[in-house]
N, C-alpha and C positions, 0 to 999 in steps of 0.2 A: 413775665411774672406780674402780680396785680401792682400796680401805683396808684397815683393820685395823677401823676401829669394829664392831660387832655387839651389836643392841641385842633382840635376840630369842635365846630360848633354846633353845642344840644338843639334839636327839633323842642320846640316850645308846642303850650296848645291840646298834650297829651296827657297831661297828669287826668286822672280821676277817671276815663272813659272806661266805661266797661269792658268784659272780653268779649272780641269779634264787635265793638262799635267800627264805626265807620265816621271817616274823619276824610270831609272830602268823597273822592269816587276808593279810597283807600281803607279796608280792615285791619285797624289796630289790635293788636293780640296787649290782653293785661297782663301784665307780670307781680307775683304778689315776694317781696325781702324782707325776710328777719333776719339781721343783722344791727350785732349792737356796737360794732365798731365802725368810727364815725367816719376815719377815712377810706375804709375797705368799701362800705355802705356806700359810699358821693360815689366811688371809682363803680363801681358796679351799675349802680343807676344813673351816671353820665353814658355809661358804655351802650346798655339796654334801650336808652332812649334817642342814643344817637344811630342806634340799630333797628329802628320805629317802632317800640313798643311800647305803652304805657306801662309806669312802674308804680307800685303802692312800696314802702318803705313801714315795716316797724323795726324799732330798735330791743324790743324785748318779746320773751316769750307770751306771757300774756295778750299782749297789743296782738300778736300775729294771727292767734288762735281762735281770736274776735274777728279779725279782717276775714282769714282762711274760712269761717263758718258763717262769713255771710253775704260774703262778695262770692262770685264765679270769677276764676285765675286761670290760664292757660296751662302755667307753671307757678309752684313755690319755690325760691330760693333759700335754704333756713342755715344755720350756723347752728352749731351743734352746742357749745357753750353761750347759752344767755342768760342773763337778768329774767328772774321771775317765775318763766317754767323752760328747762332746758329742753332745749332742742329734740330731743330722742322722745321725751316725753310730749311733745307737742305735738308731733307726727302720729305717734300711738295715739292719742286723743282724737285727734283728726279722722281718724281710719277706725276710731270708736264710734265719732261720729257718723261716718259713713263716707266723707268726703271724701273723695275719687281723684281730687289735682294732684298729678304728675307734680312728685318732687325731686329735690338734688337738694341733697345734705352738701354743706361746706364743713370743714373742718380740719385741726391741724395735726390729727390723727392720722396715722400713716399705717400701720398694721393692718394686715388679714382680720383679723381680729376684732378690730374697729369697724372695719369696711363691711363686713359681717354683720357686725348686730348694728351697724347705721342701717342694710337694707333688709334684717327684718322686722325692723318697727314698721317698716311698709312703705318705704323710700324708695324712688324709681333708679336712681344715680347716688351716686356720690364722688365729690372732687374735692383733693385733698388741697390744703395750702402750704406753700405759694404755689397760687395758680396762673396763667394766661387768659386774658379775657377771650381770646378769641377759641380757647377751650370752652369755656363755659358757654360761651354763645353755641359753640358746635351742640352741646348736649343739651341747652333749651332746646332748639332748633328739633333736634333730633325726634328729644320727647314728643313736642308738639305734633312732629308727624306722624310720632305711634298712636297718640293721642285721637288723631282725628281723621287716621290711617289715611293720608296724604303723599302719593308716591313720590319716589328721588324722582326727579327727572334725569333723561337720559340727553336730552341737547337743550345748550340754551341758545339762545339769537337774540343778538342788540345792533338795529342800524346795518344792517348786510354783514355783519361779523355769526358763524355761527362753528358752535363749537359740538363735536360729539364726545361725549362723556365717557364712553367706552370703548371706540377706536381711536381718541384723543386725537383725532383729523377736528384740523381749522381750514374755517374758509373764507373769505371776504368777497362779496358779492362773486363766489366761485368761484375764485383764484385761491387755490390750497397757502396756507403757507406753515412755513417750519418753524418751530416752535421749539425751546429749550424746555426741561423739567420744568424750571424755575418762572419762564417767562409763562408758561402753560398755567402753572400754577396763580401767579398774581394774572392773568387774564381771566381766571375760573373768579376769580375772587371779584374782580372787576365787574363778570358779566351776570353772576348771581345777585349783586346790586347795585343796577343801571339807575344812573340819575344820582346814587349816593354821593356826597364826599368823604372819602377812604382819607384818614392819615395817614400820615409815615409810620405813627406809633404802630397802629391799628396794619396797615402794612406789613412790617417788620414782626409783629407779631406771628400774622398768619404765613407769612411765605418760608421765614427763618424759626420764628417760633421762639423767639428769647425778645426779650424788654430794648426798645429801642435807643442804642447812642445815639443824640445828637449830634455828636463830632463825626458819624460816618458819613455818607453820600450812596451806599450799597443801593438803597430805595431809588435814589435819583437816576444812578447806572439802570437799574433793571429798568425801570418806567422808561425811559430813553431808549433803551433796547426794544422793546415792546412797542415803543410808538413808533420807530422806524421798520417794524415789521405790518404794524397792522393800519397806520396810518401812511407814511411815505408818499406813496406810491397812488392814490385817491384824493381826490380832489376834496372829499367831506371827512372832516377830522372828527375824530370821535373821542379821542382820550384827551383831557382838557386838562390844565392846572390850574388850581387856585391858589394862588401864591400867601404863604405863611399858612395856609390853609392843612390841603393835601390834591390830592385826584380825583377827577371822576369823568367815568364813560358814561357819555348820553351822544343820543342824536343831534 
């Protein structure tokens, strides 16, 4: 569910860049937040930015409807109760305007009902609260791909590790190996972003899908499991720790 903890450290250097700037040899996608609450707000745009995207932040409706009509956004993220012009109404003005960015209502409406007339103001998604970041990150992701019709891929490959997406066969420099749900799971999550560093939060999030204890060790059991499958046995180690940090696979 969403917090405020954040136990991994924000990519600096992103704020303000346009959608599809380029930063380095790398395409930062913009993210545009209307959210008027302040710690939902920081949790969301530590998430996004530690996720490489640039994020714009307004805290009211007004603020958002300025940004939305005159920046280009990959995605909006909007809250359905704000300050100034609510959420439902800002959407519908938007799509008065003509503006086309893929949105996700946030809100703490939960009925048919609600979810209804949140998507036909002309809202692509909507995600009720308390939610999981790593939900919402699935359904930015997702949009952007309808968005700019960008296929799922069907295998990734990092460092002689290659994984198939649909016969769920792994392999390392062509030695098969076997693979639990769970460790298959946090290795998809691993290899979809190579070079990152993954917390435990952010971890814990995607593989279990609930808010991470710090008194567990579950994270540290799989990660171990996983490194003596896909590392062991090779002389070039690919799953790394950053200690207080969290994980990450690179070359």
């Amino acid at each position: 569910m969403y917090t405020t903890h954040n136990d991994a450290t924000m990519p600096s250097g992103q704020e303000g860049l346009p959608q599809g700037a380029h930063e380095g040899d790398k395409t930062v996608m913009r993210i545009l937040l209307v959210e008027d609450d302040e710690k939902i707000a920081s949790f969301i745009v530590s998430g996004l930015r530690q996720s490489g995207f640039a994020v714009d932040h307004a805290a009211d409706g007004l603020e958002g409807l300025h940004l939305a009509s005159t920046e280009p956004y990959a995605v909006a993220v909007i809250d359905v109760m704000l300050p100034g012009l609510d959420g439902l109404k800002l959407i519908e003005e938007l799509r008065r305007r003509k503006v086309n960015t893929p949105i996700i209502i946030l809100s703490a409406k939960r009925s048919v009902e609600d979810r209804v007339r949140g998507l036909e103001t002309g809202s692509d998604d909507y995600l009720s609260k308390p939610f999981s970041f790593s939900e919402l990150l699935a359904r930015v992701q997702a949009l952007i791909r309808r968005s700019t019709s960008t296929a799922e891929p069907t295998r990734l490959s990092v460092g002689g590790l290659s994984m198939n997406l649909l016969t769920r066969e792994v392999t390392r420099d062509d030695t098969p190996l076997q693979l639990q749900p769970r460790e298959f799971s946090l290795l998809e999550y691993f290899m979809r972003n190579p070079g990152k560093v993954l917390s435990k939060t952010m971890i814990m999030e995607h593989v279990w899908d609930y808010h991470f204890d710090p008194q567990t060790n579950l994270v540290d059991v799989l990660v171990c499991r996983l490194r003596n499958k896909i590392d062991r046995d090779f002389d070039r180690k690919l799953l790394h720790t950053l200690r207080g940090v969290g994980y990450v696979l690179k070359e």
